[in-house]
C-alpha positions, 0 to 999 in steps of 0.5 A, a space after each residue: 745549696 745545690 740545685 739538684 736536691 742534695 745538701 753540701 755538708 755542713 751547709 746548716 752548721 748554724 741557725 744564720 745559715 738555716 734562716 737565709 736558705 730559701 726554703 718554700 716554707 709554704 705549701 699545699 693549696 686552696 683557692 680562695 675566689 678563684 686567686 691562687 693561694 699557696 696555704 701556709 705550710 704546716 709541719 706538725 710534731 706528732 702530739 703537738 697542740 694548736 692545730 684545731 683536731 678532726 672534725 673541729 671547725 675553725 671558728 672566725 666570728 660569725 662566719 660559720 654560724 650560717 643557716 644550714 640547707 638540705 640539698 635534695 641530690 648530689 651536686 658538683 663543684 666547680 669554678 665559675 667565671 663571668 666575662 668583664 667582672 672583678 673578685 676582691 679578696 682580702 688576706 691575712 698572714 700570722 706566723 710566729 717562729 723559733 729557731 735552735 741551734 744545740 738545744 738553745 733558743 737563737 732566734 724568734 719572730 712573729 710576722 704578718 702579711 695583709 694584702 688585697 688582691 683581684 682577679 679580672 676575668 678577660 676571657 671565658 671559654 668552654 672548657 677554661 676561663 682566663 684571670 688576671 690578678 693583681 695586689 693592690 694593698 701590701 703590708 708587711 715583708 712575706 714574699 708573695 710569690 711564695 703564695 703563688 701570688 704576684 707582688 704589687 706592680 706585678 700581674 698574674 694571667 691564669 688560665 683555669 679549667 672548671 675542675 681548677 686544673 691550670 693551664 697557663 700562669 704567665 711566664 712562671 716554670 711548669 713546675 713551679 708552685 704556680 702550676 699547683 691546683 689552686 683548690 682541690 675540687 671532686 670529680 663528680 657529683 658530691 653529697 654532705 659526708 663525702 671526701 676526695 683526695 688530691 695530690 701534687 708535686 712542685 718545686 721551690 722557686 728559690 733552689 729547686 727543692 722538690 715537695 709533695 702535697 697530700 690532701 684530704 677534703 670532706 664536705 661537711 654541710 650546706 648553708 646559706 651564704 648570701 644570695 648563693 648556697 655555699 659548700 662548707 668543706 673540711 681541708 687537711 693535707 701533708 707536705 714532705 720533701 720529694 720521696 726520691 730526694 729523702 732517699 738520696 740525701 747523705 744527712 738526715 732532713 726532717 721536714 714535717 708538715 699537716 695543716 687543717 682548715 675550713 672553707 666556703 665555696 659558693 654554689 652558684 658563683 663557682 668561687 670560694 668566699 672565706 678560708 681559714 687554715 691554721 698549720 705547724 711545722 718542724 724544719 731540722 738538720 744535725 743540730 739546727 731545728 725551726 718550728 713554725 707556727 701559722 695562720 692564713 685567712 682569706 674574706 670575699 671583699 667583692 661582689 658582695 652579694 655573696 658574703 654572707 651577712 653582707 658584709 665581712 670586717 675583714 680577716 683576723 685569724 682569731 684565736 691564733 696563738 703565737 706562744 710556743 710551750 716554755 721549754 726552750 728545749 729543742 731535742 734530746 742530747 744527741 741533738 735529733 729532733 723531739 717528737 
């Protein structure tokens, strides 16, 4: 596949070759303590079901059945770091796809990645903080530098500004999906109600392919949240290939994506303690199509003092359905994608 964005013909004449393509197939972002987190990419059919609708929180046990506070005036939101201390995140990946080649059903799979991840703070100046982070626990196969995130035996030195701009994250390129915002936060001062938008471009670290993120961020309340208040933000977004790319490609790409998820970012300690995002996606080419389906959930492990309840059993993404609808189906006779 080329470099430079466009697409050798007859490159995806089968689902083998679809399948073994680099493809960052996750995209958009959200910091979970202060880690950076690549969320899982969501492509969605219009109409298509398993995504939670607007305004629908995602429940994961208890987490969200927190006392509800009232803040008396606007308040901002920005990462926080202490010198010499250590954030301890555990997540868990789900994803369950199909693939098709000429309407038939070739291949599907479901796969899981739980990995425990920390983040040392080493400096901490005015404008900016330095973090190291580290995987200490993988199980599963998911390459992890696709969630901007380093593999076992690797480190990641991230340099990050208040608003959650990145500075530095080690040798990785400017452009790379490491250098994305790793949560989007506004730039003001914000009440319950309010929303703020961000965008973002990278490109695939595998074959250079350019991507753009819209989101979408709406602060629904406050609640209590262990010793701290804690912001519970709705997050929703798009990814799509580059606009100049789509336009100078001789075949036809479909790539759709929207995710949506929930949030909790502690006030006082600038940090997110619990995420969940669930996302679809929709991946075609002539007569080769792949859907994904996605879960990615993330629960603070230390300091504990700002878990809600104390203590959190872990991440589940409960409720997530893997199942596809029956039909096996995958486009009208032509071979283009159905909506």
């Amino acid at each position: 596949m080329q470099r430079s964005g466009g697409f050798p013909k007859g490159s995806w004449k089968s689902v083998e070759r679809f399948d073994s393509c680099r493809w960052s197939t996750r995209s958009g972002v959200a910091n979970l303590s202060r880690l950076t987190l690549v969320l899982g990419a969501a492509c969605v059919l219009a109409g298509c079901s398993g995504l939670p609708k607007a305004g629908e929180r995602l429940e994961a046990s208890n987490v969200l059945d927190l006392k509800e506070v009232k803040l008396a005036a606007p308040t901002e939101l920005n990462l926080k770091a202490e010198l010499n201390t250590t954030e301890k995140v555990d997540y868990l990946h789900r994803s369950a796809s199909r693939s098709f080649e000429n309407q038939e059903l070739r291949h599907e799979r479901d796969e899981t990645v739980e990995f425990t991840a920390e983040a040392f703070t080493a400096k901490v100046e005015p404008e900016h903080f330095t973090q190291v982070v580290r995987v200490t626990r993988k199980e599963g196969s998911v390459d992890l530098h696709d969630f901007a995130m380093p593999e076992p035996g690797e480190h990641l030195e991230i340099s990050l500004t208040p608003k959650a701009q990145i500075l530095r994250a080690s040798d990785w390129p400017r452009n790379s999906i490491f250098y994305v915002p790793p949560v989007s936060l506004p730039a003001g001062p914000v009440s319950v109600g309010d929303t703020w938008a961000m965008r973002a471009q990278w490109a695939a670290l595998a074959d250079q392919v350019p991507y753009e993120l819209d989101m979408v961020s709406i602060l629904k309340r406050f609640v209590t949240c262990g010793d701290d208040t804690c912001a519970e933000i709705e997050v929703s977004g798009e990814v799509a290939m580059s606009r100049d790319l789509q336009m100078s490609m001789q075949q036809t790409v479909l790539f759709k994506s929207e995710w949506r998820g929930t949030l909790l970012f502690a006030l006082k300690a600038g940090t997110v303690v619990w995420s969940r995002v669930d996302s679809e996606e929709l991946f075609a080419f002539e007569r080769v199509r792949r859907d994904v389906r996605s879960c990615l959930e993330a629960r603070l492990v230390e300091p504990t003092k700002l878990i809600p309840g104390g203590k959190f059993t872990g991440p589940a993404c409960e409720n997530f359905r893997t199942g596809f609808a029956s039909a096996t189906v995958a486009g009208d006779g032509a071979g283009s994608p159905r909506p």
